[in-house]
N, C-alpha and C positions, 0 to 999 in steps of 0.2 A: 302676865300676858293673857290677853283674851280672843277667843276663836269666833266666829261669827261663820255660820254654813247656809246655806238654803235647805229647803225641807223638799222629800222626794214627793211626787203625785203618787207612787204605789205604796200603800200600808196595811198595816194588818193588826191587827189584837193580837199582844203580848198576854197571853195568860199564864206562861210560870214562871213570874218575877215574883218574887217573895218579899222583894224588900221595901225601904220605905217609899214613899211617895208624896211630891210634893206637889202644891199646887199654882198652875201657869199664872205670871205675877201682874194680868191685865183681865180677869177674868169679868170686871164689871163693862169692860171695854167690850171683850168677845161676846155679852149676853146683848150688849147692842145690836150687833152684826148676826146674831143669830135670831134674832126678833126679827128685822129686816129678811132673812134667808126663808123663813120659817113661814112668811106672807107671799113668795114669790109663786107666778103658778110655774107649770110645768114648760111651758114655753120658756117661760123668760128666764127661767133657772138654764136651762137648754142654751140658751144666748150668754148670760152671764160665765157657764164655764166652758163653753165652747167646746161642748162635748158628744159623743155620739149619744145614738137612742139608749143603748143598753144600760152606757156609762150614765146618762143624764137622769132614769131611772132607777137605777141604782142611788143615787146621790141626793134625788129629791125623796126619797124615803128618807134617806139616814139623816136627810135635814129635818123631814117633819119629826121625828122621832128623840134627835137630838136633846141632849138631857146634862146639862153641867154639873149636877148631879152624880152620872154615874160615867164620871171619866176614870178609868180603870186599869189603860195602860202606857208604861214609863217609854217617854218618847223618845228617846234614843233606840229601841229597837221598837218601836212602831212604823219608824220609815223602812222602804225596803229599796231606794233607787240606786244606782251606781253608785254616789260614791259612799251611801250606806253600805253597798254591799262591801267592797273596799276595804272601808275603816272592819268592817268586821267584829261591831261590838260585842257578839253574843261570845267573841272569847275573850275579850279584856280581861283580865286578873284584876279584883278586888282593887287593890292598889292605883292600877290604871283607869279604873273607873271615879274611885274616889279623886285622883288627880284632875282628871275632867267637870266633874262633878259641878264647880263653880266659875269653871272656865270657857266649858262649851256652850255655845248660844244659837240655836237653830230659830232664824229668822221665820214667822210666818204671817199668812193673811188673814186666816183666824183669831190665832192667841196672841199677835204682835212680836211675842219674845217667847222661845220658849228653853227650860232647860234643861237639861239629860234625863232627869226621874221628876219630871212634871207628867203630871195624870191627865193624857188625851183621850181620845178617842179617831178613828179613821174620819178624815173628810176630805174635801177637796176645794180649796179658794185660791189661785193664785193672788197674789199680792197685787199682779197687774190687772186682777179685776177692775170690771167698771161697776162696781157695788156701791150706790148711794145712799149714805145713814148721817146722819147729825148735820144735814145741809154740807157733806163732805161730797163729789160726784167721783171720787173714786180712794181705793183702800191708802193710797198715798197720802192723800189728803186727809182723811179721818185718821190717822196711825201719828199723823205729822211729826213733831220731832220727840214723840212718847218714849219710843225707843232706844232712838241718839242718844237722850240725857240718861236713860238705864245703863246703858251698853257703858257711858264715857264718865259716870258718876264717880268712880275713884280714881278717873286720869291715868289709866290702864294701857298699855300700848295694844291695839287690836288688830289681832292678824285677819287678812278677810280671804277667808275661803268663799265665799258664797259669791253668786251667780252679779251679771250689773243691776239684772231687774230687779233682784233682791235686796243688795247694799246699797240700793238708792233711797232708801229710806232710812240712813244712815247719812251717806255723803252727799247731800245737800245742805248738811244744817252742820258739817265742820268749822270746828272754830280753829286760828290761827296753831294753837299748841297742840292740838288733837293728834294722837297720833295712831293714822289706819295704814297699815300698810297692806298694799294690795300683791295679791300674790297670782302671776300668771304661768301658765305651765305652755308650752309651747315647741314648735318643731319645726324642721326645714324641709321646702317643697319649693323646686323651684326655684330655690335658693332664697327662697323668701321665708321670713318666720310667722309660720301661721296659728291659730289654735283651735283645736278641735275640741268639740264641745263634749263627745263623749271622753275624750283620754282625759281632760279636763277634767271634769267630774269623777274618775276614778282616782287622779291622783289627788283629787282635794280629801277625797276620803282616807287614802293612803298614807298623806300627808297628820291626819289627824291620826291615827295609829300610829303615826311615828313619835309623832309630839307626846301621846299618850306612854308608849312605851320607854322612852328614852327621858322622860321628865321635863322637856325642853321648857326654859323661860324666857327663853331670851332671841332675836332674831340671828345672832353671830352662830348658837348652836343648830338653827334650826339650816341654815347654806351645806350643813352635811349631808341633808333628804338626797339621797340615791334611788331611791322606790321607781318603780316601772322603767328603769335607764335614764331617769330625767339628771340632772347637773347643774348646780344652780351656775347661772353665767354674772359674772362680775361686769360686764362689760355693758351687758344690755341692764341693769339693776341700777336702780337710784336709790337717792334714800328712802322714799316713801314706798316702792316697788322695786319686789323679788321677782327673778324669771327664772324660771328655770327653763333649760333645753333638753327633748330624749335625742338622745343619741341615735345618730343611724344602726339599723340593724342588719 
């Protein structure tokens, strides 16, 4: 079984990993995208991430500077967003690391794919960029089904933690036997079953700690995830989607 997450906007350089380091497995892809990043002025990088002044200059240095070269830190603790903080890699045990190691797949608009001790560096593209490179007019499009055939090349059942804007560069290009199951975490307001996007993102994290700690392979052991009050509900679940419910408190 395979995990598929989105990648947080807030990061930071890991500098005391000691171990080994591999390298993100589109990287002639990404030197595209950063040749295009790298010509953009200061305006239009501004427009492109839709960001403030501070952040915008912030981002158009660390683009001109950018160096595939010296990508230095292992990406699984380069994010820092909810449900990074969540999952809580920096205490995995050895073992839980190792377990994830070839499992965990953190989607992005940079490297297309990336995986737990791949050598990043801090940036910032979301996927739903309007970034246009290869006659592509946005990262959807240039990414196209690159990654679907990575992610589904040994016919893997894919659990999808990650965000819709994210996994759409995934589930567009399912074929009949494909198997992604989506996972929604969810609650009652109302009496309606809503989802919130930050409890969402903590339990996607949470969820991935559980998987990690508990060795999970399979979908049958993963409907025991208890984490933040959630429960998975049999009733709202199909076969392609898990739901879980938190519990009133």
């Amino acid at each position: 079984m395979k995990i598929i997450i989105s990648p947080a906007k807030k990061m930071e350089v890991c500098e005391d990993y000691t171990g080994v380091l591999t390298r993100p497995i589109f990287l002639e892809k990404t030197k595209i995208l950063l040749d295009h990043l790298k010509k953009l002025t200061y305006e239009e990088m501004k427009k492109l991430l839709n960001t403030s002044e501070n952040l915008t200059s912030l981002n158009y240095e660390i683009y001109k500077s950018f160096s595939l070269d010296k990508l230095l830190s292992p990406a699984l603790f380069s994010f820092k967003g909810l449900a990074f903080t969540y999952m809580a890699p920096q205490v995995f045990s050895k073992d839980e690391l190792d377990f994830l190691e070839n499992r965990l797949f953190i989607l992005s608009g940079l490297f297309g794919l990336i995986r737990p001790f791949d050598a990043i560096s801090p940036y910032r593209l979301e996927m739903m960029a309007n970034l246009s490179a290869e006659k592509s007019k946005n990262l959807y499009e240039f990414w196209g089904d690159l990654i679907y055939r990575e992610i589904f090349k040994s016919n893997d059942i894919v659990l999808n933690l990650a965000s819709v804007e994210y996994s759409k560069c995934l589930s567009k290009y399912l074929k009949k036997d494909d198997k992604l199951i989506d996972v929604y975490f969810l609650e009652y307001k109302d009496n309606k079953l809503l989802q919130k996007a930050s409890y969402s993102k903590m339990a996607r994290g949470s969820m991935v700690r559980f998987i990690a700690e508990n060795k999970i392979q399979n979908i049958e052991e993963l409907k025991s995830f208890t984490d933040l009050s959630y429960c998975y509900s049999k009733s709202e679940s199909k076969k392609n989607k898990l739901v879980f419910i938190k519990k009133s408190e």
